[in-house]
C-alpha positions in Angstrom: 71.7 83.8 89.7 74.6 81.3 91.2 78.0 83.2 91.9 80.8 82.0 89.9 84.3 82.7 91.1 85.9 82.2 87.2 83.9 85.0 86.6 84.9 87.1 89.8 86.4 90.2 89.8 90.1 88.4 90.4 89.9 86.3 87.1 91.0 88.0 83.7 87.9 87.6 82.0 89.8 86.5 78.4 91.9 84.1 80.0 90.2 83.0 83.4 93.8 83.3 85.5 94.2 85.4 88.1 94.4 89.3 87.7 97.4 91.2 88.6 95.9 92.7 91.4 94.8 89.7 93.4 98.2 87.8 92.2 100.4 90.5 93.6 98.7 90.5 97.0 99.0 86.9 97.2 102.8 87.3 96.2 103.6 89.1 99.0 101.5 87.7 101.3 104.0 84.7 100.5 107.0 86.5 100.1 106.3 87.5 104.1 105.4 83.7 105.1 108.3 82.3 103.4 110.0 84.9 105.4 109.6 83.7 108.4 109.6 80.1 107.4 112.9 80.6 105.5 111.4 78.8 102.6 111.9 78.8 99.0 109.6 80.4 96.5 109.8 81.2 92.2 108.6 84.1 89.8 108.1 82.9 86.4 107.3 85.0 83.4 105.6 83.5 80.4 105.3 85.7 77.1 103.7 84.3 74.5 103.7 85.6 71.3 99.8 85.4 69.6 100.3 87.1 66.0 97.3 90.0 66.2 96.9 88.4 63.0 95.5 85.2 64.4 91.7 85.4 64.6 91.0 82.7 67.3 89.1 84.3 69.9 89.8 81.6 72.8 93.4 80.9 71.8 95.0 82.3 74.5 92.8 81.1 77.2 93.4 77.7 75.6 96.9 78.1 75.5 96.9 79.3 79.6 94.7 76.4 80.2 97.6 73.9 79.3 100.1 75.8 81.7 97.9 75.8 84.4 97.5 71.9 84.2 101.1 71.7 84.1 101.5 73.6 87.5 99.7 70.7 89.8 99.4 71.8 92.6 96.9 74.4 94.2 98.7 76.4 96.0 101.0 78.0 93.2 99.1 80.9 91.1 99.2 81.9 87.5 98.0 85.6 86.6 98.5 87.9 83.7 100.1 91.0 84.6 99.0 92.9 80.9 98.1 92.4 77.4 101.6 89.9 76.6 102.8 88.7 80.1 101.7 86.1 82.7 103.3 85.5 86.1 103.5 82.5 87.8 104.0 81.8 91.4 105.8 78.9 93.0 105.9 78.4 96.4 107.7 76.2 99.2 109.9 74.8 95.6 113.7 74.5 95.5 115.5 74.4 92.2 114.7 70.8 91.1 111.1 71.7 91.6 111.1 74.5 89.9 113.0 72.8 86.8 110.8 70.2 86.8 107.7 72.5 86.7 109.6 74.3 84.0 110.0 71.4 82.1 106.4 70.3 82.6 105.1 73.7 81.1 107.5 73.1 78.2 106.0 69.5 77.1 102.7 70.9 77.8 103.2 74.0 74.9 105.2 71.8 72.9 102.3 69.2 72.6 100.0 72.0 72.5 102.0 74.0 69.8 102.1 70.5 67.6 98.5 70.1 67.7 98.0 73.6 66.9 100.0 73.6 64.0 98.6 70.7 62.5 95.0 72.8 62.3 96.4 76.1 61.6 100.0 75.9 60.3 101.2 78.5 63.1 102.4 77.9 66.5 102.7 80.0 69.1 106.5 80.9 70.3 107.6 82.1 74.1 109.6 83.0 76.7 109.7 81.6 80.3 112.2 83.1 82.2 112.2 82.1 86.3 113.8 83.6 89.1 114.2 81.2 92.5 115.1 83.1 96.0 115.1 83.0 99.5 113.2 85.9 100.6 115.3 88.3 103.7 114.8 91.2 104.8 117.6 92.5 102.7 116.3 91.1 99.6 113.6 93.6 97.8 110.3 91.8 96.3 110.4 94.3 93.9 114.2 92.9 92.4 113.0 89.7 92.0 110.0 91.0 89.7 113.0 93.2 88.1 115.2 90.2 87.5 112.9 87.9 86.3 111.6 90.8 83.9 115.0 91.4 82.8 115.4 88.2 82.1 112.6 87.8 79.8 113.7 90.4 77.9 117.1 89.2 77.2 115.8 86.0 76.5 113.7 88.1 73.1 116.4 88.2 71.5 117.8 84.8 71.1 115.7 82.8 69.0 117.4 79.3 70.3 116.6 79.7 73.5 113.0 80.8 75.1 113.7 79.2 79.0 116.0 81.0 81.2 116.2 80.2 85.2 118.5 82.5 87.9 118.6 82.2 91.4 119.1 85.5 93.5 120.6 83.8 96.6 
């Protein structure tokens, strides 16, 4: 039998992103580097909302699949962190990067929620909320995952908008 890492024990095996233990020790193995290099990195929380109505067993993993093309580059992670969230990882990224990455998962679940809807008559709704920072020694990892948290939940209950950004420094 051939190892296969998408089948490893740091994939989710519904989705094939990482799992929250393996993206959390990569987080703050970058939290530490950008540290020292005084670089730039984002959190990004995606919740989308799959009706446990739907009975589409790969939906999910399809819909992850568009926001990980929409990333680009290697080095930045996507993981789900439980049953509803996902957490995405941008690293060495200033605000213009991170907006455009933003707006690039956008398109992609627009386009992805148009061509679902023309099969199924649903679509899929969100939130993506992002914190940027500067990581010091002053500034706790654990506030920027309590920011960008808090920020996804403000963002459930305004149905206009499902994209929030903040910066922390």
């Amino acid at each position: 039998m051939i190892y296969s890492f998408s089948n490893s024990g740091f994939r989710d095996p519904e989705t094939g992103v990482y799992n929250q233990t393996y993206f959390m020790e990569v987080f703050n193995r970058e939290w530490h580097r950008h540290m020292r290099e005084r670089q730039t990195l984002a959190l990004l929380y995606l919740c989308p909302h799959v009706h446990e109505t739907v009975k589409q067993p790969h939906l999910l993993e399809l819909f992850m699949k568009q926001v990980q093309e929409a990333i680009l580059r290697t080095t930045d992670l996507v993981a789900r962190l439980n049953q509803d969230n996902f957490a995405l990882g941008l690293f060495n990224i200033d605000r213009e990067g991170t907006e455009i990455v933003i707006a690039r998962i956008e398109q992609k679940i627009t386009d992805f929620n148009q061509d679902y809807q023309r099969k199924h008559n649903n679509r899929i709704d969100y939130e993506l909320a992002a914190c940027l920072c500067q990581p010091e020694d002053d500034l706790n990892i654990e506030n920027l995952f309590e920011d960008v948290r808090s920020l996804t939940h403000t963002l459930e209950g305004q149905r206009e908008h499902h994209t929030a950004m903040h910066c922390l420094n």
